[in-house]
Backbone bond lengths (Angstrom), bond angles and torsions (degrees), N, CA, C in turn:
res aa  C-N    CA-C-N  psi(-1)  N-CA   C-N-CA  omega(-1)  CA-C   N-CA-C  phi
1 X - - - 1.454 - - 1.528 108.35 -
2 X 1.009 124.13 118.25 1.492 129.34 165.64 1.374 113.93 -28.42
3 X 1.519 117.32 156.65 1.316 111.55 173.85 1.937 104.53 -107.17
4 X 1.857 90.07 137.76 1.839 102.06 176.56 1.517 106.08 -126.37
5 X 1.066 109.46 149.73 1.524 105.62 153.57 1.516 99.38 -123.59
6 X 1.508 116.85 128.28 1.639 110.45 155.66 1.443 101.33 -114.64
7 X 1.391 112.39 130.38 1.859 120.76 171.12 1.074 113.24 -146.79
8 X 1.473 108.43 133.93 1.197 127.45 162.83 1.622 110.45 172.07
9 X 1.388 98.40 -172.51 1.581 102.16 174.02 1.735 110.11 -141.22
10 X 1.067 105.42 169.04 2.011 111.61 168.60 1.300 111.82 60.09
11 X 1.197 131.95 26.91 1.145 142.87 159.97 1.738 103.10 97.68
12 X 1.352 131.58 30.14 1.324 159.50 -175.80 1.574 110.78 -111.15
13 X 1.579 112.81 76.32 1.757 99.34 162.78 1.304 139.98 -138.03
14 X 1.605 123.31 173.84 1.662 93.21 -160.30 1.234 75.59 -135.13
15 X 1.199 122.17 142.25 1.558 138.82 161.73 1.803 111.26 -89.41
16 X 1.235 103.53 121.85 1.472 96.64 145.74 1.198 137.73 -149.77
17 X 1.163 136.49 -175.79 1.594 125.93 -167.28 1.557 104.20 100.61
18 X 1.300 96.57 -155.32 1.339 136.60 -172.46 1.123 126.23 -70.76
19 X 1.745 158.70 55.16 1.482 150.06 164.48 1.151 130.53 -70.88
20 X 1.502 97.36 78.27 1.929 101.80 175.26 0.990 116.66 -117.10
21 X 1.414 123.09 -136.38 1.683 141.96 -150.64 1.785 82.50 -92.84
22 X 1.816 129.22 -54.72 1.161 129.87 -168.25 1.426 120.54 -90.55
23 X 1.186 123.82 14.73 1.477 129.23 162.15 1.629 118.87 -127.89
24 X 1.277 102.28 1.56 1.715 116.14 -169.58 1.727 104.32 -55.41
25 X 1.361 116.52 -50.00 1.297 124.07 -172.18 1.278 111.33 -59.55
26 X 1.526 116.51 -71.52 1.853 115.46 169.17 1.221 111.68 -36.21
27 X 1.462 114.89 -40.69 2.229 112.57 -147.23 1.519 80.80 -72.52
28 X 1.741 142.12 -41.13 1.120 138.45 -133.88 2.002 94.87 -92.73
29 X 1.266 94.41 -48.74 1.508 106.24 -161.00 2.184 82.17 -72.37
30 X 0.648 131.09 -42.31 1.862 124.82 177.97 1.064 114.62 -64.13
31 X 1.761 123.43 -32.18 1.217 101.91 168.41 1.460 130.56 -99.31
32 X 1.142 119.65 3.18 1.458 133.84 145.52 1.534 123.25 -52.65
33 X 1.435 100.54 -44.30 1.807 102.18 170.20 1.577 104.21 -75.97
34 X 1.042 132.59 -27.95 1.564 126.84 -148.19 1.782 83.17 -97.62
35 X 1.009 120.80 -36.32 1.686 123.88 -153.90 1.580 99.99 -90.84
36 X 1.384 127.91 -7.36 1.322 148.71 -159.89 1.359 100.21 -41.62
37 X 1.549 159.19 -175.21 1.393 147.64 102.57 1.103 86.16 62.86
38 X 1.609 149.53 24.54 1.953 120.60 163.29 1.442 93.25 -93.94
39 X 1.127 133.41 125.78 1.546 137.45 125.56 1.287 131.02 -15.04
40 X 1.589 96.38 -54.65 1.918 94.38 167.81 1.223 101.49 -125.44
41 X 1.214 133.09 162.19 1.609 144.61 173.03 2.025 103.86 -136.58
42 X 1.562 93.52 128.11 1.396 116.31 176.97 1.367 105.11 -122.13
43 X 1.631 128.88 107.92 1.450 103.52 166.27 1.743 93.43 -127.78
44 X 1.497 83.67 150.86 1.891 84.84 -171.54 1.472 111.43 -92.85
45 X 1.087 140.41 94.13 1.754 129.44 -174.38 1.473 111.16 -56.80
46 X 1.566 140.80 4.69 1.377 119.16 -145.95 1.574 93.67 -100.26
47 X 1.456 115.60 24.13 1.404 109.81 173.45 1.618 120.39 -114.09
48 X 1.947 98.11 7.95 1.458 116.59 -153.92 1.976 83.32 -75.44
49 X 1.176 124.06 155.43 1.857 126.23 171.32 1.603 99.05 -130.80
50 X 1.178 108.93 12.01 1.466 98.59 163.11 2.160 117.01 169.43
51 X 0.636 120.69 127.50 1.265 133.77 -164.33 1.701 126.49 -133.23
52 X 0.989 140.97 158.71 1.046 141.47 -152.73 1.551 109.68 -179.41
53 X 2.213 101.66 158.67 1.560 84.94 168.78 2.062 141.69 -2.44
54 X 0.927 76.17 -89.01 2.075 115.44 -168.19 1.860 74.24 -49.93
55 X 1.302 129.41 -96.53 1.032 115.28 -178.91 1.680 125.86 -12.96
56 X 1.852 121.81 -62.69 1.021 103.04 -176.10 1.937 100.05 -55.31
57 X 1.397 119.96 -47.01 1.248 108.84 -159.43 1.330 124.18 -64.43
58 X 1.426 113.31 5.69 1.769 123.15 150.30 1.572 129.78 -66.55
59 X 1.296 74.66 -22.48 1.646 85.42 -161.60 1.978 91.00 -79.57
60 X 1.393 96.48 -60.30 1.664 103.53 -177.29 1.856 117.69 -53.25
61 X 1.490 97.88 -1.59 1.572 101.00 -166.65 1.835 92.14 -91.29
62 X 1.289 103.82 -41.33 1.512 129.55 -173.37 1.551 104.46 -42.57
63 X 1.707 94.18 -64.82 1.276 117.55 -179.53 1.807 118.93 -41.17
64 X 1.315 89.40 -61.48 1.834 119.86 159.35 1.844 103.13 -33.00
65 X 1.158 110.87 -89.93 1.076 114.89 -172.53 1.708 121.58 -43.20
66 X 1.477 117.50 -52.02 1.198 125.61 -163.02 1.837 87.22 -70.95
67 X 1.450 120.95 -63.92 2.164 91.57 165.62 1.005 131.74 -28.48
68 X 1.328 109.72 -57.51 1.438 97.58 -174.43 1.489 121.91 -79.53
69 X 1.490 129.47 7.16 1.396 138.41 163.76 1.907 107.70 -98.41
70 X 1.250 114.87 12.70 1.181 112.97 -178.24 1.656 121.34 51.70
71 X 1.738 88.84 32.47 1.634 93.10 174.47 1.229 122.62 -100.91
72 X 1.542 131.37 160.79 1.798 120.88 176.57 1.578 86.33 -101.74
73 X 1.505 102.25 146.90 1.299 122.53 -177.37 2.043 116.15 -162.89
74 X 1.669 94.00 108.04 1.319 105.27 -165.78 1.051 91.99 -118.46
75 X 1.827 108.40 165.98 1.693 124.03 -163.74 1.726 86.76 -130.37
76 X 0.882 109.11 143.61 1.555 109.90 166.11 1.780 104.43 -149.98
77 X 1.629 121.95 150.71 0.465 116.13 162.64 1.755 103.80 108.81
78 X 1.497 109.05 -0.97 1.434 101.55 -155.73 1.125 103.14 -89.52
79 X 1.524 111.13 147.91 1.545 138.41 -175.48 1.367 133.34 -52.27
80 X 1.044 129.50 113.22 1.698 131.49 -170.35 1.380 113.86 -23.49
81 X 1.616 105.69 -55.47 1.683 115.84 171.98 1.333 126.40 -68.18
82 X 0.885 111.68 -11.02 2.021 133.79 159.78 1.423 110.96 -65.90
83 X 1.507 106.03 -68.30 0.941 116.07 -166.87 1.648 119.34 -56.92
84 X 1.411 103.05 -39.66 1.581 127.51 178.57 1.439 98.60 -50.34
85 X 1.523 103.11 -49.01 1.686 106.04 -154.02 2.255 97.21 -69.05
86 X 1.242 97.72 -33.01 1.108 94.06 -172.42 1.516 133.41 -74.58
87 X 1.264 104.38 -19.35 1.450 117.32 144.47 0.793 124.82 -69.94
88 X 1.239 126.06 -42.12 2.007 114.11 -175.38 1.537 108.16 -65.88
89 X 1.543 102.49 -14.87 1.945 104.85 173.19 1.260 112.60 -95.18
90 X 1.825 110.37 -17.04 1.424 79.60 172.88 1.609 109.70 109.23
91 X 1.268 98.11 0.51 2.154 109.04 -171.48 1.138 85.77 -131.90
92 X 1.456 137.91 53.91 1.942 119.65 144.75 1.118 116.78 -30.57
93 X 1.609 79.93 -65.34 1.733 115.11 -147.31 1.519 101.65 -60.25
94 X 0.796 105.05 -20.37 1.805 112.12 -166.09 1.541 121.41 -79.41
95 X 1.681 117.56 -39.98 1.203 128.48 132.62 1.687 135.12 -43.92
96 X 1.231 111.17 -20.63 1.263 101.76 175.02 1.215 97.31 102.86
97 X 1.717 97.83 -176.78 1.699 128.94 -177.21 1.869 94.97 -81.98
98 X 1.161 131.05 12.05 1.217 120.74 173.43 1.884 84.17 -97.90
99 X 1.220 126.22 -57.85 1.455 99.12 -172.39 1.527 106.96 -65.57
100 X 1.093 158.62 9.90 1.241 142.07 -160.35 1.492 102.99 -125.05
101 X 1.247 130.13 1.00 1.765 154.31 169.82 1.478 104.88 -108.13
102 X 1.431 121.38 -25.09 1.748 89.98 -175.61 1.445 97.21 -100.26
């Protein structure tokens, strides 16, 4: 399993490590518990050192979820190589003004 850290509390979090193909399952199912009942969600990526597919598709699941729970949920901080990846798929926009600044 890849290595993650997600921490924080009150709708305050910072990811770091690893989001790929081998941590995709935990990072997804943790931030669903951690993001539970928040109203707003902040998680900062600028601690992510490496990312991939499955990774972005955590992020877009996140995204997914926190709409349809009527939650706000922003990324800041996200990584050049993130960001890259997320255009070449086609989901800028979907991340927000954090992908459209790095």
């Amino acid at each position: 399993m890849g290595d993650f850290t997600l921490e924080g509390s009150q709708g305050r979090y910072r990811l770091s490590g690893v989001a790929d193909m081998s941590s995709a399952r935990a990072l997804l199912e943790r931030g669903y518990a951690e993001f539970h009942g928040q109203p707003k969600i902040e998680v900062d990526l600028a601690g992510l050192t490496g990312a991939d597919s499955a990774g972005l598709a955590v992020l877009l699941a996140w995204i997914s979820r926190a709409h349809a729970s009527h939650q706000a949920l922003r990324f800041t901080g996200l990584p050049a190589t993130l960001a890259a990846l997320a255009r070449v798929c086609g989901v800028e926009a979907m991340l927000g003004s954090a992908a459209a600044t790095a």
